[in-house]
Chimera marker file (.cmm) of the C-alpha trace (Angstrom):
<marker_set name="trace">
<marker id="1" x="0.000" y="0.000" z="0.000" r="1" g="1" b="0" radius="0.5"/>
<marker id="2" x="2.984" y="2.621" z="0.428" r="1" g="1" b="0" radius="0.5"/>
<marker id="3" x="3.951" y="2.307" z="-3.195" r="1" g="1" b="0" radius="0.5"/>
<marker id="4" x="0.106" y="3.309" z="-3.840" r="1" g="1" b="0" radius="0.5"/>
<marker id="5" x="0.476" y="5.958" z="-1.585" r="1" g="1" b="0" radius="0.5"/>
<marker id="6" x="3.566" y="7.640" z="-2.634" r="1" g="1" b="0" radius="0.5"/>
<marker id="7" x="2.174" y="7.764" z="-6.049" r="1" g="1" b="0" radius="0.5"/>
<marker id="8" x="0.010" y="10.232" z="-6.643" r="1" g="1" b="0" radius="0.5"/>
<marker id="9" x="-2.939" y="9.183" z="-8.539" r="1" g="1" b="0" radius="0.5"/>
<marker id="10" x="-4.956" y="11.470" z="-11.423" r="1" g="1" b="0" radius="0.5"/>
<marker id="11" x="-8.648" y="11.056" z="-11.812" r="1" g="1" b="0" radius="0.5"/>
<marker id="12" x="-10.414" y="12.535" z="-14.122" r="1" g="1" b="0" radius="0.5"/>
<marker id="13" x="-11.718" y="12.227" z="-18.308" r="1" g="1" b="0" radius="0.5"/>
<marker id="14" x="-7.873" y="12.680" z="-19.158" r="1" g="1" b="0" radius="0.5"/>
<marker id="15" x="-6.440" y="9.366" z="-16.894" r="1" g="1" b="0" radius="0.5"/>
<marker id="16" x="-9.934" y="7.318" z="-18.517" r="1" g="1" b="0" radius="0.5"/>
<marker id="17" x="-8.398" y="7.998" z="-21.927" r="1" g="1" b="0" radius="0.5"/>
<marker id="18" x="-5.265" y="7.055" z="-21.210" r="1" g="1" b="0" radius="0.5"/>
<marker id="19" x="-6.072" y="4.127" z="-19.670" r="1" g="1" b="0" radius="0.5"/>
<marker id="20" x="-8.395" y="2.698" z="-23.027" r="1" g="1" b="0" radius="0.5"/>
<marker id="21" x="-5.168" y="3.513" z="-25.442" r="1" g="1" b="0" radius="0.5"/>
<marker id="22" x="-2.730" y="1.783" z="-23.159" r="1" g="1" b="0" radius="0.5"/>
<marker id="23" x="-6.009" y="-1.348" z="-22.604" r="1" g="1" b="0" radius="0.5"/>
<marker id="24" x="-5.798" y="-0.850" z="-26.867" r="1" g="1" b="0" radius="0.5"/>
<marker id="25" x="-1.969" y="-1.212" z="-27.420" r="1" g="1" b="0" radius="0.5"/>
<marker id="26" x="-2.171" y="-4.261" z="-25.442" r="1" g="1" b="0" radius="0.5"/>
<marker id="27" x="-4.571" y="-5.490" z="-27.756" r="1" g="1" b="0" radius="0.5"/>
<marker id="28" x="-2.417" y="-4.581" z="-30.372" r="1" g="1" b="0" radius="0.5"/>
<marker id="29" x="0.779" y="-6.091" z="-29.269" r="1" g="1" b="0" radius="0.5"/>
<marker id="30" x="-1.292" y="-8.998" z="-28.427" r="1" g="1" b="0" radius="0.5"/>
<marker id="31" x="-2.608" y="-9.415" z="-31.980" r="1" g="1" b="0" radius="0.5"/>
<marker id="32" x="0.880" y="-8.754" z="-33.656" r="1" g="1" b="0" radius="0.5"/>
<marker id="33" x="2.890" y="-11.191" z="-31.249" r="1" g="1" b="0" radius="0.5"/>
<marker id="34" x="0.941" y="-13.800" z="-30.324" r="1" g="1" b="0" radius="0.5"/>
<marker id="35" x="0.020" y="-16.357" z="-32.781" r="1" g="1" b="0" radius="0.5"/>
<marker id="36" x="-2.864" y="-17.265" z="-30.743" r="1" g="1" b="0" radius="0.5"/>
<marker id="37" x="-4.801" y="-14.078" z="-30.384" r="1" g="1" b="0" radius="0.5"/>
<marker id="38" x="-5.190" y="-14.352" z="-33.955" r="1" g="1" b="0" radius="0.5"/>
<marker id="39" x="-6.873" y="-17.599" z="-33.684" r="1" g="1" b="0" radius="0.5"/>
<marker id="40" x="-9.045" y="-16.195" z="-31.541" r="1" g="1" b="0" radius="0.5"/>
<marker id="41" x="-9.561" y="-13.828" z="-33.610" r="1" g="1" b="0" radius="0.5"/>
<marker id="42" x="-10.812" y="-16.478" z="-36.641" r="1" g="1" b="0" radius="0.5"/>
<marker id="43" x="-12.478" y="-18.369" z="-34.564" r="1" g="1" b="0" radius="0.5"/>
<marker id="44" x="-14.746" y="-15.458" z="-32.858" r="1" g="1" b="0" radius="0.5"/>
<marker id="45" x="-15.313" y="-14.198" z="-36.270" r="1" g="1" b="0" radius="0.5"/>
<marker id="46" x="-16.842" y="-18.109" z="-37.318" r="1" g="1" b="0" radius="0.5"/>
<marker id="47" x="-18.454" y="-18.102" z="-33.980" r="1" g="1" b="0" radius="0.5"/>
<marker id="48" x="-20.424" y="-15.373" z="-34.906" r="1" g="1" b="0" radius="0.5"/>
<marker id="49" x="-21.507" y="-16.122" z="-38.801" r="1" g="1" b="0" radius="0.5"/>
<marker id="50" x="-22.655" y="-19.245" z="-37.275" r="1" g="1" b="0" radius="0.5"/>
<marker id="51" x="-24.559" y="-16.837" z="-34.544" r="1" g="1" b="0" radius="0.5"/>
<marker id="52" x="-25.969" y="-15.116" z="-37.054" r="1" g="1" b="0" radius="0.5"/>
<marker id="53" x="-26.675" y="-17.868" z="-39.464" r="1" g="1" b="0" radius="0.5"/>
<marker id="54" x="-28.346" y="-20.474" z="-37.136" r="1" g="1" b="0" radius="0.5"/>
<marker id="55" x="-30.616" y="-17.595" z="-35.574" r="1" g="1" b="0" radius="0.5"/>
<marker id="56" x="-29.228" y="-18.491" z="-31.938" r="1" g="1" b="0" radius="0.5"/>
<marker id="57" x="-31.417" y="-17.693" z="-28.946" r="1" g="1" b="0" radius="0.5"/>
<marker id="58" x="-30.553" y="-14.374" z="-26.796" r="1" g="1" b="0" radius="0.5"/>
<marker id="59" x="-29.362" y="-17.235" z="-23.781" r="1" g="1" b="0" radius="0.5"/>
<marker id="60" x="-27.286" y="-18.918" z="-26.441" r="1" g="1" b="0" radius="0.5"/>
<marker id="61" x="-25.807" y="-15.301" z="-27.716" r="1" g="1" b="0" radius="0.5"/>
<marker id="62" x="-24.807" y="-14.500" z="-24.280" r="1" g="1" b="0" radius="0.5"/>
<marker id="63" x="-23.110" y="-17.693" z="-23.624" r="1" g="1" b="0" radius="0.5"/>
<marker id="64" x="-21.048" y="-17.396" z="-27.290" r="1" g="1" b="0" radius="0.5"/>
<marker id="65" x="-20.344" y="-13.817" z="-26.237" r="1" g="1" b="0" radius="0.5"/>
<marker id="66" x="-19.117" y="-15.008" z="-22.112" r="1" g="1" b="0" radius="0.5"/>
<marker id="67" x="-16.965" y="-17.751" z="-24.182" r="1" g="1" b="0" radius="0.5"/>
<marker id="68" x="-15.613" y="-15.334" z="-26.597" r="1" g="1" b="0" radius="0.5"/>
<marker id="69" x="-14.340" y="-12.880" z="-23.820" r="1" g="1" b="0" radius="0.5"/>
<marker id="70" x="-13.244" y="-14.942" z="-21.636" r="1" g="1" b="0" radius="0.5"/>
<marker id="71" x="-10.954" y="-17.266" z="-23.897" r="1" g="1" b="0" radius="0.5"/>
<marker id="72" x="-9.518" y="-13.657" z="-25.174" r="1" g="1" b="0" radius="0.5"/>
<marker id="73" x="-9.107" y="-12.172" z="-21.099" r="1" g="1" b="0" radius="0.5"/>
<marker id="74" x="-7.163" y="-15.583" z="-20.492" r="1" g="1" b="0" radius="0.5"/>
<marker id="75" x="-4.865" y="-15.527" z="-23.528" r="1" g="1" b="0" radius="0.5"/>
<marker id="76" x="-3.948" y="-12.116" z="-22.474" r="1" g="1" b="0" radius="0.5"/>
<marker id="77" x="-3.478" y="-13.276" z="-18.688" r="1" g="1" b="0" radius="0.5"/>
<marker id="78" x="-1.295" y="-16.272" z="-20.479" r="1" g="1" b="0" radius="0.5"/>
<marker id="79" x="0.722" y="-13.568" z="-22.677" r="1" g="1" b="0" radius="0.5"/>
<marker id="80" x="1.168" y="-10.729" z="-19.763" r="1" g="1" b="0" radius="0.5"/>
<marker id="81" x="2.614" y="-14.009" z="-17.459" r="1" g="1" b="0" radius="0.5"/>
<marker id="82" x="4.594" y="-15.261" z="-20.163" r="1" g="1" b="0" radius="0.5"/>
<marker id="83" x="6.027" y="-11.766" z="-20.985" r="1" g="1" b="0" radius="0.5"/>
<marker id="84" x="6.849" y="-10.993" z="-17.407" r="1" g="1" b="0" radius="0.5"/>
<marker id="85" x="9.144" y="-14.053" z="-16.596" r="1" g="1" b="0" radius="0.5"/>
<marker id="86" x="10.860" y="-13.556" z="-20.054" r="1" g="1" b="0" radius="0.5"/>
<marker id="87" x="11.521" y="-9.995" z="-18.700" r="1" g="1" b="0" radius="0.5"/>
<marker id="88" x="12.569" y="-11.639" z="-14.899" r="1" g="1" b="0" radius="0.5"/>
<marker id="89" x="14.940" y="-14.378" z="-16.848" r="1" g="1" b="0" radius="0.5"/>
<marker id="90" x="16.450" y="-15.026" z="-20.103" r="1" g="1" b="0" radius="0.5"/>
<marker id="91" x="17.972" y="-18.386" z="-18.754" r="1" g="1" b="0" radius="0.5"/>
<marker id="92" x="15.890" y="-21.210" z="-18.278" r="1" g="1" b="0" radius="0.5"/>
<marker id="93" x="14.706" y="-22.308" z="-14.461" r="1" g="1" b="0" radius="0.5"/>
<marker id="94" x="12.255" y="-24.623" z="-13.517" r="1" g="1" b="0" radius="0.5"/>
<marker id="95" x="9.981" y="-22.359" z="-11.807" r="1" g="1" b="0" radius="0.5"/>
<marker id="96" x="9.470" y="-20.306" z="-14.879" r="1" g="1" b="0" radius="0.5"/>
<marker id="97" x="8.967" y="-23.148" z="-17.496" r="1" g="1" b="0" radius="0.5"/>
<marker id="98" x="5.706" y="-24.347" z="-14.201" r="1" g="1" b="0" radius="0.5"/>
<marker id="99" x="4.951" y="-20.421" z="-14.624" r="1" g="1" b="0" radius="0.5"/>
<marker id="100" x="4.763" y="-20.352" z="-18.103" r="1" g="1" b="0" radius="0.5"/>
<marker id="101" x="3.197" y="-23.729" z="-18.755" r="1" g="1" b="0" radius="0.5"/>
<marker id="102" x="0.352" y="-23.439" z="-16.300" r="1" g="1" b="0" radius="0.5"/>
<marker id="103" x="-0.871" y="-20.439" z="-18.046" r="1" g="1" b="0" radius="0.5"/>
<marker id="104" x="-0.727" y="-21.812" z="-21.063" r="1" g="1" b="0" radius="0.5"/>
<marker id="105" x="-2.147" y="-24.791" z="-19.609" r="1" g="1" b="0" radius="0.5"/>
<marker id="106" x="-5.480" y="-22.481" z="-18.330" r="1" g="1" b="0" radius="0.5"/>
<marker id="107" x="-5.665" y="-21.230" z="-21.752" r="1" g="1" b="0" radius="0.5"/>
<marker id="108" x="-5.942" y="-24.965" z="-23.159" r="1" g="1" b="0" radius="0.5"/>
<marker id="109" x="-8.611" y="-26.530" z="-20.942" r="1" g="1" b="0" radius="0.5"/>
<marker id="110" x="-10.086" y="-22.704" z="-21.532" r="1" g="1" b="0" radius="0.5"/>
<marker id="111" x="-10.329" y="-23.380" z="-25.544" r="1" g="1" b="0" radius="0.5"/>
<marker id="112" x="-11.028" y="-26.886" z="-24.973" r="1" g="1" b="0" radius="0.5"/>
<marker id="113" x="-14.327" y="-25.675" z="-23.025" r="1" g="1" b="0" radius="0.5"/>
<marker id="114" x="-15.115" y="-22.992" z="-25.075" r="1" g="1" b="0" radius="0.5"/>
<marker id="115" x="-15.061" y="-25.380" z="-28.340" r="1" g="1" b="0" radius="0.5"/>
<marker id="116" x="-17.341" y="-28.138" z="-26.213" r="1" g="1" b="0" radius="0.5"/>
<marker id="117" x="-19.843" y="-24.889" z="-25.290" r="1" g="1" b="0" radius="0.5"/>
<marker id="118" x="-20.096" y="-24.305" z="-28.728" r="1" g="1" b="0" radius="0.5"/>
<marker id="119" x="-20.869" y="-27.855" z="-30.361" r="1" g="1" b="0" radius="0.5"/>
<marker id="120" x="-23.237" y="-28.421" z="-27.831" r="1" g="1" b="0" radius="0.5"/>
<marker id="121" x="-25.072" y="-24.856" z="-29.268" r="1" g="1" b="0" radius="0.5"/>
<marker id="122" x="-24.645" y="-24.974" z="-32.865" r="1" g="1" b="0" radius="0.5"/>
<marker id="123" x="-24.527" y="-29.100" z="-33.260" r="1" g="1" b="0" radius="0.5"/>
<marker id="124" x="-28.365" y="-29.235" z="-32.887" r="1" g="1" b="0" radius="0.5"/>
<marker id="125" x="-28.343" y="-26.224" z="-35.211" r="1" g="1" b="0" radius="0.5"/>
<marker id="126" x="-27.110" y="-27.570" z="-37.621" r="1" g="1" b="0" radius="0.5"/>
<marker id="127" x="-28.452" y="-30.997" z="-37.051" r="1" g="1" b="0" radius="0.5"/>
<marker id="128" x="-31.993" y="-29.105" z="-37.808" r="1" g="1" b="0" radius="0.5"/>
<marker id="129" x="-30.961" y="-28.145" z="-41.193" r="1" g="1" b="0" radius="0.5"/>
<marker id="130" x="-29.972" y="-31.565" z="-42.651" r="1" g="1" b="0" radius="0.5"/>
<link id1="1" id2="2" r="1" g="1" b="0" radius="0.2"/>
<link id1="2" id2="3" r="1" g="1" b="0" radius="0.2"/>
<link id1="3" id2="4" r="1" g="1" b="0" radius="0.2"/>
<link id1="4" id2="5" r="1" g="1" b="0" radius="0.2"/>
<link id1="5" id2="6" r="1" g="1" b="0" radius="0.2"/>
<link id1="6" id2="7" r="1" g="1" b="0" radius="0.2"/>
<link id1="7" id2="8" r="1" g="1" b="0" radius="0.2"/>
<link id1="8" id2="9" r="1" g="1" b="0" radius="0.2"/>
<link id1="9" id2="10" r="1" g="1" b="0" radius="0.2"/>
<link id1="10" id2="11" r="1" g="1" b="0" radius="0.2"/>
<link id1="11" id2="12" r="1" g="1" b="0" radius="0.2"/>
<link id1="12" id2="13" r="1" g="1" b="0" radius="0.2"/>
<link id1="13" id2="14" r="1" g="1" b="0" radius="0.2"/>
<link id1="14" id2="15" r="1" g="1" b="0" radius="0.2"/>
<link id1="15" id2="16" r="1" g="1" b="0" radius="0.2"/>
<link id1="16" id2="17" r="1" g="1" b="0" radius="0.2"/>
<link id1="17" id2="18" r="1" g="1" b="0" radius="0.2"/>
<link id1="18" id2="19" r="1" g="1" b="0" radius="0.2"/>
<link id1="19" id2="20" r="1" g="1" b="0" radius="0.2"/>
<link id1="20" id2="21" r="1" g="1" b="0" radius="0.2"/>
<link id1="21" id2="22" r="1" g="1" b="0" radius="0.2"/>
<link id1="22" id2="23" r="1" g="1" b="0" radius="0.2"/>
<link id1="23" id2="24" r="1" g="1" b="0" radius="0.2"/>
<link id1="24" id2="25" r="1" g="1" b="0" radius="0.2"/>
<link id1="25" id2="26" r="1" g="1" b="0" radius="0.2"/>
<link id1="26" id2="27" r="1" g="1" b="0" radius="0.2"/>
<link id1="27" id2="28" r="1" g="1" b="0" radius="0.2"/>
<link id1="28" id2="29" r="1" g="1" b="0" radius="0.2"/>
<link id1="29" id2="30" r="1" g="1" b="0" radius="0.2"/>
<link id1="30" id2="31" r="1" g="1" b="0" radius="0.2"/>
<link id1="31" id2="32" r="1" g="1" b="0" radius="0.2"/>
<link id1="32" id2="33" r="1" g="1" b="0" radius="0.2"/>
<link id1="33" id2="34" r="1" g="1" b="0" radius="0.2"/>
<link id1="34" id2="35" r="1" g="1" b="0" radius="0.2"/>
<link id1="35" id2="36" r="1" g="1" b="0" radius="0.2"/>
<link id1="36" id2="37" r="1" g="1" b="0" radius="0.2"/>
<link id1="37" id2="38" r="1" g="1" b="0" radius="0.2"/>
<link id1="38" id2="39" r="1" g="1" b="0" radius="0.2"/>
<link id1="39" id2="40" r="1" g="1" b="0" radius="0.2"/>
<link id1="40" id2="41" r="1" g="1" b="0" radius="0.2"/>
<link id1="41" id2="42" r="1" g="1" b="0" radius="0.2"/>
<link id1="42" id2="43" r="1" g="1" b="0" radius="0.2"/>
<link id1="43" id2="44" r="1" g="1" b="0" radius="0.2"/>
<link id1="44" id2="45" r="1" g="1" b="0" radius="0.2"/>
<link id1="45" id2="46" r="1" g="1" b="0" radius="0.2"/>
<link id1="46" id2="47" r="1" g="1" b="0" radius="0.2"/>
<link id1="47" id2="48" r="1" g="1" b="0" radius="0.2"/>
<link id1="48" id2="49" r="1" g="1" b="0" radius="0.2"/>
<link id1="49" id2="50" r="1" g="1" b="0" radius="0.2"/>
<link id1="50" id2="51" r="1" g="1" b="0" radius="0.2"/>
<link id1="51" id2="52" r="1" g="1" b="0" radius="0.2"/>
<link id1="52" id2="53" r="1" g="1" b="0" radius="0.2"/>
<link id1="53" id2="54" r="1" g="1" b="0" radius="0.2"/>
<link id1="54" id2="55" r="1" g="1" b="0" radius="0.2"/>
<link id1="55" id2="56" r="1" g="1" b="0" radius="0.2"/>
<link id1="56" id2="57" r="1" g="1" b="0" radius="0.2"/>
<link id1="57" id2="58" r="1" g="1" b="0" radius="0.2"/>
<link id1="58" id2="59" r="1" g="1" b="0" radius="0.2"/>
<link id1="59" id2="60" r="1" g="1" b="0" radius="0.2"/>
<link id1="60" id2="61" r="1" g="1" b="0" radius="0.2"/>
<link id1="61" id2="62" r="1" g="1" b="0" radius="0.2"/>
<link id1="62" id2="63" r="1" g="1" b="0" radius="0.2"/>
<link id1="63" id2="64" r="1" g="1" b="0" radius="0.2"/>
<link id1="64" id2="65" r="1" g="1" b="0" radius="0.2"/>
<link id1="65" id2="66" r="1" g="1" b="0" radius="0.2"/>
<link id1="66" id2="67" r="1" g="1" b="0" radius="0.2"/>
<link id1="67" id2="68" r="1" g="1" b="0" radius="0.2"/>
<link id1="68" id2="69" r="1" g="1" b="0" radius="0.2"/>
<link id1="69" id2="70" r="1" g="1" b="0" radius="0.2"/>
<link id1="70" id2="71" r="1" g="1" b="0" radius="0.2"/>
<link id1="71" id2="72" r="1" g="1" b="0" radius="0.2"/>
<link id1="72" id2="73" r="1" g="1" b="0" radius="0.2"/>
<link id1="73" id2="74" r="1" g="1" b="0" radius="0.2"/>
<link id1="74" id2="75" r="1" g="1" b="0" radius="0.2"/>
<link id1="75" id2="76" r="1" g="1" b="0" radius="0.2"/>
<link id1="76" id2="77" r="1" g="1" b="0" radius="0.2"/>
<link id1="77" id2="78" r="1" g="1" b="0" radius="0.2"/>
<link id1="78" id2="79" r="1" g="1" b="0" radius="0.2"/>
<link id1="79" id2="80" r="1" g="1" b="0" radius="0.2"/>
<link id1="80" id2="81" r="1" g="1" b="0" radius="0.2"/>
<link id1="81" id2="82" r="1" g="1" b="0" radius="0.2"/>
<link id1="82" id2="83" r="1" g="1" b="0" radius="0.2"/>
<link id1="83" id2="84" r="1" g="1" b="0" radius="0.2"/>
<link id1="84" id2="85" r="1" g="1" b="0" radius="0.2"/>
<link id1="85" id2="86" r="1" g="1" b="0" radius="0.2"/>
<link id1="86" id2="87" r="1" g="1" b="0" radius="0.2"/>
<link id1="87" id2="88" r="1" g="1" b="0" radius="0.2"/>
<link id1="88" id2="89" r="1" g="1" b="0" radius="0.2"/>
<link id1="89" id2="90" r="1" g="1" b="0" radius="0.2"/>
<link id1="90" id2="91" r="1" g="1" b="0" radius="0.2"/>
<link id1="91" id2="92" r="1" g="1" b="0" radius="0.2"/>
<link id1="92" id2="93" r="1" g="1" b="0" radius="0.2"/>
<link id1="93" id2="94" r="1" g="1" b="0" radius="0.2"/>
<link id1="94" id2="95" r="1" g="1" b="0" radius="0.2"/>
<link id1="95" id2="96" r="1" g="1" b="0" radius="0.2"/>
<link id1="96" id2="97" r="1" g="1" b="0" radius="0.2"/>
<link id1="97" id2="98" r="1" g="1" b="0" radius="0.2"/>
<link id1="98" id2="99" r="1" g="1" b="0" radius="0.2"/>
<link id1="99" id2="100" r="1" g="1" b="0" radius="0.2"/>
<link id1="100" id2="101" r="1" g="1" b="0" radius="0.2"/>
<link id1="101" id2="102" r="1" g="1" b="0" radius="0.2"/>
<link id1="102" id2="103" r="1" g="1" b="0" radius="0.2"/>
<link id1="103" id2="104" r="1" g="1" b="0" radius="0.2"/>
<link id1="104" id2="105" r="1" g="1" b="0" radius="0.2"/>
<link id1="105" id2="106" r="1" g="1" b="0" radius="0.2"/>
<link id1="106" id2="107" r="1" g="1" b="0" radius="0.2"/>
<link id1="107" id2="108" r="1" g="1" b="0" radius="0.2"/>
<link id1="108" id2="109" r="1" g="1" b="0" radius="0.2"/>
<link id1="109" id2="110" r="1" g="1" b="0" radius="0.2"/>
<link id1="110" id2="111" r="1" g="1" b="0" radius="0.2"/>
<link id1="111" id2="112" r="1" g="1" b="0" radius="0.2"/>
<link id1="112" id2="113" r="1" g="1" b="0" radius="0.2"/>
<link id1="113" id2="114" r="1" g="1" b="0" radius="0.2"/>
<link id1="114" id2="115" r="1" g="1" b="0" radius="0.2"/>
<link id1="115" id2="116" r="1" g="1" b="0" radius="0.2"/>
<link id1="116" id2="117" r="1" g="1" b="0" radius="0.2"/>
<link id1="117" id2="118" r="1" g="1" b="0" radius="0.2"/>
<link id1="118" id2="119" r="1" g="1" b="0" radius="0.2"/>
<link id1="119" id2="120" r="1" g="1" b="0" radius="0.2"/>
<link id1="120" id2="121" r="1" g="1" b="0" radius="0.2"/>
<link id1="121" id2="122" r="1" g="1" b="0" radius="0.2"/>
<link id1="122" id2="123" r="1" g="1" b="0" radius="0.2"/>
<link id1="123" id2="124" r="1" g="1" b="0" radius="0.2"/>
<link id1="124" id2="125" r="1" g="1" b="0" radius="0.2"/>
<link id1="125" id2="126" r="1" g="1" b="0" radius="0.2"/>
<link id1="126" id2="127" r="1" g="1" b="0" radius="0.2"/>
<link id1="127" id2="128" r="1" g="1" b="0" radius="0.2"/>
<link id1="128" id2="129" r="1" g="1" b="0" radius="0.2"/>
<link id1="129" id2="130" r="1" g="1" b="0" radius="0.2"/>
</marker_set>
């Protein structure tokens, strides 16, 4: 709390804008560096034609939308940890390979879930229209 306290905090319209262009360059270096965001990125983009296509109920949006965010929020989590014990060692250490793998590892069983969500929605869907 003393580093908090030292630091004298703005509030105000100004700090808010700052705040959404550094949130947006995270995004950005996110995008450009990881191969994964753009995945995401693919797949959100299919999640959605499908959305749209196959007329999904407002329960079903929200749920496609939750498991949309969420996969992105941990990839970013996964990317921020990653980043930060590449920036704390260059050499390799036990530790940080458990650090690194375990976020990768939520990201997984993250996408794994998010991909079971989805058949379950758009499998019957689809299923419909044969």
């Amino acid at each position: 709390m003393a580093s908090l306290d030292r630091k004298k905090k703005q509030f105000g319209f100004k700090r808010i804008i700052s705040s959404i262009k550094n949130s947006w360059n995270g995004l950005k270096a996110a995008y450009k560096n990881e191969q994964s965001v753009y995945i995401h990125l693919i797949c959100t983009i299919i999640l959605l034609l499908f959305g749209f296509l196959l007329k999904i109920s407002t329960t079903e949006w929200l749920i496609i939308i939750a498991i949309i965010g969420l996969t992105l929020v941990i990839e970013l989590l996964n990317t921020a940890i990653e980043s930060t014990v590449d920036l704390v060692t260059k050499e390799f250490h036990p530790l940080a390979k458990v650090a690194k793998d375990t976020a990768s590892a939520a990201e997984f069983v993250l996408t794994l879930t998010s991909a079971i969500i989805a058949l379950v929605i758009f499998i019957p869907k689809i299923m419909e229209l044969l």
